[in-house]
Steps between C-alpha positions, in 0.01 A plus 500: 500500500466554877188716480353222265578240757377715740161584294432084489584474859238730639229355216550179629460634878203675371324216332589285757332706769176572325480095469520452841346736666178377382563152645698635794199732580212194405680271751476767785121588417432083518743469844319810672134390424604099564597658821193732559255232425687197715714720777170600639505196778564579855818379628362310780335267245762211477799652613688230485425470138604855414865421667571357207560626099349198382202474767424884455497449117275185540267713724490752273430271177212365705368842584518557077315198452200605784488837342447402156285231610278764634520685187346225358255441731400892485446453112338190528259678738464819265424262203139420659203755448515503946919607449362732286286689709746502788791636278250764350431578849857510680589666156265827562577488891859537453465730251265717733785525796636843463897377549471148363330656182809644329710212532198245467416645177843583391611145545180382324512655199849446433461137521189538289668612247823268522274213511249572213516349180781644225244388239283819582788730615572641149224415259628769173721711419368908472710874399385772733554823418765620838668690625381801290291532165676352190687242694378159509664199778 
């Protein structure tokens, strides 16, 4: 009866955990890059502000909205044949920078590929005959 009780006990510590990691670990992914992308201010820039929780979350809400209003303005710019040209062109300089190019590159096809359509990610269904002859996966 114990070791029964004791069986349920650690399932329901195990289930538990492996639900919340997940959000535990998606709530520190969104806190550190909401941090990278709006703790990036100097601190000389209204100090008086950043005394504050509520003025140093305001500033950084405001620095959220700029960058994503730049976003915008970046795609908006891309979406014309002249964007075009100068993202083909920063596109093959930073690729051509010996240290930039791994990461440029890196980064770039990984959010190619997040970012494509799912419509053409898996288009059938086919048996390939792996890992040896006579076996089919």
């Amino acid at each position: 009866m114990i070791r029964g009780l004791a069986r349920r006990i650690r399932a329901n510590i195990l289930v538990g955990f492996f639900l919340t990691v997940p959000i535990v670990a998606t709530i520190l992914i969104f806190n550190f890059l909401f941090d990278l992308a709006t703790g990036w201010l100097p601190a000389t820039i209204m100090p008086e502000m950043r005394s504050t929780w509520a003025g140093q979350l305001l500033l950084q809400i405001i620095t959220l909205f700029a960058i994503l209003l730049a976003c915008g303005l970046v795609g908006l710019l891309t979406r014309n044949i002249l964007g075009r040209h100068l993202f083909r062109f920063s596109d093959t300089l930073l690729a051509r920078i010996p240290v930039i190019k791994g990461i440029y590159v890196s980064v770039r096809q990984i959010s190619e590929s997040l970012f494509t359509q799912r419509k053409t990610l898996f288009k059938e269904v086919v048996m390939v005959e792996y890992p040896r002859k006579g076996l089919h996966s």
